[in-house]
N, C-alpha and C positions, 0 to 999 in steps of 0.2 A: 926618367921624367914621364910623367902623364902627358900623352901626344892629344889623347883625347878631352882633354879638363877642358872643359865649359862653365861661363857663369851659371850658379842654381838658381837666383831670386836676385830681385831685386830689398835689399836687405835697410836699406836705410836712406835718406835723402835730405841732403841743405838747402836752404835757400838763403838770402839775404834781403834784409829790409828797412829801412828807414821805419815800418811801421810795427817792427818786431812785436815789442809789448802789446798790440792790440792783440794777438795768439791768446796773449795768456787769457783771454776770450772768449775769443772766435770756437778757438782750438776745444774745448770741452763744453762749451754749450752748444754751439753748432758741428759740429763735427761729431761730439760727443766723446772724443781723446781723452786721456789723462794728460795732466804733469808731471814733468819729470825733474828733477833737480836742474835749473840752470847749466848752460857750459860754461867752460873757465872766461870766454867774452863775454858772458851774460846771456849767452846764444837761450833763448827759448825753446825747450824741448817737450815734446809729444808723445805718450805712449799710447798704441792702439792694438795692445798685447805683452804677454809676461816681460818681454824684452824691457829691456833699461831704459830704452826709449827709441824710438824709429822716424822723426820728423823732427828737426832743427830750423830755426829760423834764425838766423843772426844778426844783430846789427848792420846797416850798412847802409851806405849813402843813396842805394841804387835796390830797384826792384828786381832779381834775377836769379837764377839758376847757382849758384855753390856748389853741389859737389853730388854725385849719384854714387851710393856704398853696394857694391857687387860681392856677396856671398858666393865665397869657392869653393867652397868645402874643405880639403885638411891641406897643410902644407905644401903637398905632391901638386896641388891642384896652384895654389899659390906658382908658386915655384915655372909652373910650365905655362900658364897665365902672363907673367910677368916676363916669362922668355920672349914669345910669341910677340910681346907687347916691343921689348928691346931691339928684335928683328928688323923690325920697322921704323928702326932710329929713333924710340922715342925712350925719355930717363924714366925709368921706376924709380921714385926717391921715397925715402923713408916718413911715416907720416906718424903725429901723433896720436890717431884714432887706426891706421892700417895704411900699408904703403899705396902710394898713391901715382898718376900720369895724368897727361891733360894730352887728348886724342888730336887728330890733326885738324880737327873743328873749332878747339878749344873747349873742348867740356872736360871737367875734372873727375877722372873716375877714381875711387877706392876699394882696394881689393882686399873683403874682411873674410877671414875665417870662422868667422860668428861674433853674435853679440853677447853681451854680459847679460844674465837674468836681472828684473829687478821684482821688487812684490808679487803679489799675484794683482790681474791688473783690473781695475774699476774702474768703468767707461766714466764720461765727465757729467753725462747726464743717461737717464733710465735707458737702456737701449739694451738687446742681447752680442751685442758686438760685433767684432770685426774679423773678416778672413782673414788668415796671414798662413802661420805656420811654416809646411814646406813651401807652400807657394810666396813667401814672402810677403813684404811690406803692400804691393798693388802693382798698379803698372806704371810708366811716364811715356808722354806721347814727344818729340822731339822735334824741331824744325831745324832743317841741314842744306844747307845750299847744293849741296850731289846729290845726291839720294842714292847714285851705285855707287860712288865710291865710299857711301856710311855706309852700305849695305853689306860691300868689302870689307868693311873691317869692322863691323860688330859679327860678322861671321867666319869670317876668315882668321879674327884676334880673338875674339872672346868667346864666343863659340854659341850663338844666339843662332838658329834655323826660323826658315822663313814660314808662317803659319799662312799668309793670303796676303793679297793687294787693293785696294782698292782705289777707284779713281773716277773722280766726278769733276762737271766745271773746271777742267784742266790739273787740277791736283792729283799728285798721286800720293798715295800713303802706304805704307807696305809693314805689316805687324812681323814681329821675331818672337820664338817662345823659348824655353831653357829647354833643351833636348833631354838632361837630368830631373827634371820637373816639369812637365808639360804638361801639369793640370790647367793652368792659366793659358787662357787662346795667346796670350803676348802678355810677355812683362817690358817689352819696348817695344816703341811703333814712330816712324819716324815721317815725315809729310817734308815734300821738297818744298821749298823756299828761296829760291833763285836770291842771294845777297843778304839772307840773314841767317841765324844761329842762334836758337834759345828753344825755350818749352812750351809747350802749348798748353799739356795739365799733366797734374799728377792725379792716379785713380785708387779710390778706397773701394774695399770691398765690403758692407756687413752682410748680417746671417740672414736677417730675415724681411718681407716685403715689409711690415710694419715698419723696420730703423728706417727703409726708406722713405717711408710715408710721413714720419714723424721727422722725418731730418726736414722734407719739405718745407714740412707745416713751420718748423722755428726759422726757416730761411724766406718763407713769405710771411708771417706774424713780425720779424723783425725789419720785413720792405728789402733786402739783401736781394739786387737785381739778379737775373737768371742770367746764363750766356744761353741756354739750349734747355728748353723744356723736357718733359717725362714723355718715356720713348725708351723704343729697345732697337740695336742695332742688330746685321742681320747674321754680322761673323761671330761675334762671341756670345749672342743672344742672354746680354745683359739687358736690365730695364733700367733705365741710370737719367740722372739730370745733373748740367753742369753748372753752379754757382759762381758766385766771382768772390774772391779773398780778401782779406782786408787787405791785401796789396795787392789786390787787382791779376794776380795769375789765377788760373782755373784751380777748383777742384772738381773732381767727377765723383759723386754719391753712385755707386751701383748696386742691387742683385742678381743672383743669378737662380731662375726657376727651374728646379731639378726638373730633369727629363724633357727639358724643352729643343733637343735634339741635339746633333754636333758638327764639327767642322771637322776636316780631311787635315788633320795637324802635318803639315809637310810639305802641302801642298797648295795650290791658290784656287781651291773651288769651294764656294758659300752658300750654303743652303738656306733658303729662307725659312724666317723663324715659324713655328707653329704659333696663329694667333692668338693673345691672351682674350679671354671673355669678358663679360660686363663686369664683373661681381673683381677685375683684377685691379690691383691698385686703390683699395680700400674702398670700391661702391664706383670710382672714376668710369666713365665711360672707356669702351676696350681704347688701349696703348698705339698710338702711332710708333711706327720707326722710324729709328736717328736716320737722315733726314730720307726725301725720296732717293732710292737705289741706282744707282747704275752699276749695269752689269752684277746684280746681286750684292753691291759693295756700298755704304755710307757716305754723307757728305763729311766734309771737313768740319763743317760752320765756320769756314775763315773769314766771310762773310763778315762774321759777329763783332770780328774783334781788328784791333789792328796794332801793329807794330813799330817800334819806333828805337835807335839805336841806346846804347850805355854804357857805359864807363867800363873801364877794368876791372874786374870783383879785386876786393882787396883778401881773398879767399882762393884767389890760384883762377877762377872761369871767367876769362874771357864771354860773358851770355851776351851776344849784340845784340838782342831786341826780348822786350819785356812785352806780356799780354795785356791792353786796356781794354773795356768795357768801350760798346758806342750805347 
């Protein structure tokens, strides 16, 4: 058995919504996604690369979190994953997409050995695309009422290292990266929340400053409220703005400017970004960062948003509280 198997990527991701159909949308004009064939619910599916499809939205009564799909690599990796997981009194049960557990928070994870290819993939509208690859589908930022004891076990179960911390206005937030892929500063990052459980956003990657400029422009051209304006943060020195869904959870638009320096992966020290010039972000005056720093580290924006309890997913996750817009 693999003692050392670790998650690689953050490989695929569910949601649930009452306002499912708006995707079929949202999802390729603003996002600029493909479509993918329906799931056998009618679940609305997303492609944002060769993949069959990497974004699910399914029916459902309640706006919330479904299901996070974790890429292991082969069997060996499976197998010692799934042990690791049983250890700790929780069932691996067999799933129709990849076997599957629901952690001691209630989040449903999926342990895939890869996805099925589908066509070659056509964004939904002109754009050069989306990062993925080894580094996976993006990242999810997560809310967890401990924070050491998720931090116990996305590292001690699945095998996620701590890339930094940050902590402002009382919050702390603390990023994980894949040890097997550690291109991405974190493909999970999780913020204490004293009495709730759910997500705060999911983050997309494309290639170039223009998708992002252009993602902008269809998200204020359509009036699509902001949570968090254009801005770079200072640990993964992305330049990114956060939108609100047609169901009201976050997405995050980001890129990332080659050479704009790096972070101590392993460790919690952040070097502040080198700053962008006038001419960055299509003529924009130079980029604030995501929000003022403490201690070299980001705010939340929890601010922004607020939270409020939910039903049972009828999809396995327990998500207690869903992201609104104020």
């Amino acid at each position: 058995m693999a003692t050392d198997a670790a998650i690689q990527n953050l490989s695929y991701i569910g949601f649930a919504s009452p306002a499912a159909e708006e995707w079929r949308v949202f999802g390729p004009s603003i996002l600029g996604a493909g479509l993918a064939p329906d799931g056998p619910d009618g679940a609305v599916r997303l492609r944002v690369d060769d993949a069959a499809w990497r974004v699910a939205i399914h029916p459902g009564p309640a706006n919330e979190l479904a299901y996070l799909g974790w890429e292991v690599g082969d069997a060996a990796g499976l197998d010692a994953i799934a042990g690791r997981v049983e250890q700790q009194g929780l069932t691996v049960h067999e799933g129709e997409r990849a076997p599957w557990f629901t952690d001691p928070f209630g989040f449903r994870h999926e342990l895939s050995t890869g996805l099925a290819d589908g066509p070659a993939f056509t964004p939904g509208r002109a754009m050069s695309g989306f990062v993925t690859g080894e580094q996976g589908l993006g990242h999810a930022v997560l809310l967890v009422p401990d924070l050491d004891g998720a931090e116990r076990f996305f590292t001690g179960v699945l095998g996620f290292r701590l890339s930094d911390t940050i902590v402002d206005r009382g919050v702390t937030i603390r990023f994980f990266h894949c040890p097997v892929r550690a291109a991405r500063h974190h493909t999970v990052a999780m913020a204490g929340a004293p009495g709730l459980v759910g997500i705060h956003h999911l983050m997309l990657e494309v290639r170039s400053i223009d998708d992002l400029g252009t993602a902008l422009d269809e998200v204020n051209a359509r009036g699509i409220p902001l949570a968090m304006g254009l801005g770079r943060h200072p640990n993964d020195l992305m330049t990114s703005f956060y939108r609100a869904h047609a169901f009201v959870l976050r997405d995050r638009v980001r890129y990332r400017r080659a050479g704009g320096g790096r972070r101590d992966v392993g460790g919690r020290r952040v070097r502040r970004p080198k700053p962008l010039g006038p001419q960055a972000a299509r003529g924009r005056a130079p980029l604030p960062r995501h929000p003022p720093t403490v201690r070299a580290a980001r705010s939340t924006g929890m601010t922004d948003r607020t939270v409020r309890p939910t039903e049972q997913s009828e999809h396995g996750t327990p998500s207690r509280c869903v992201t609104s817009l104020r």
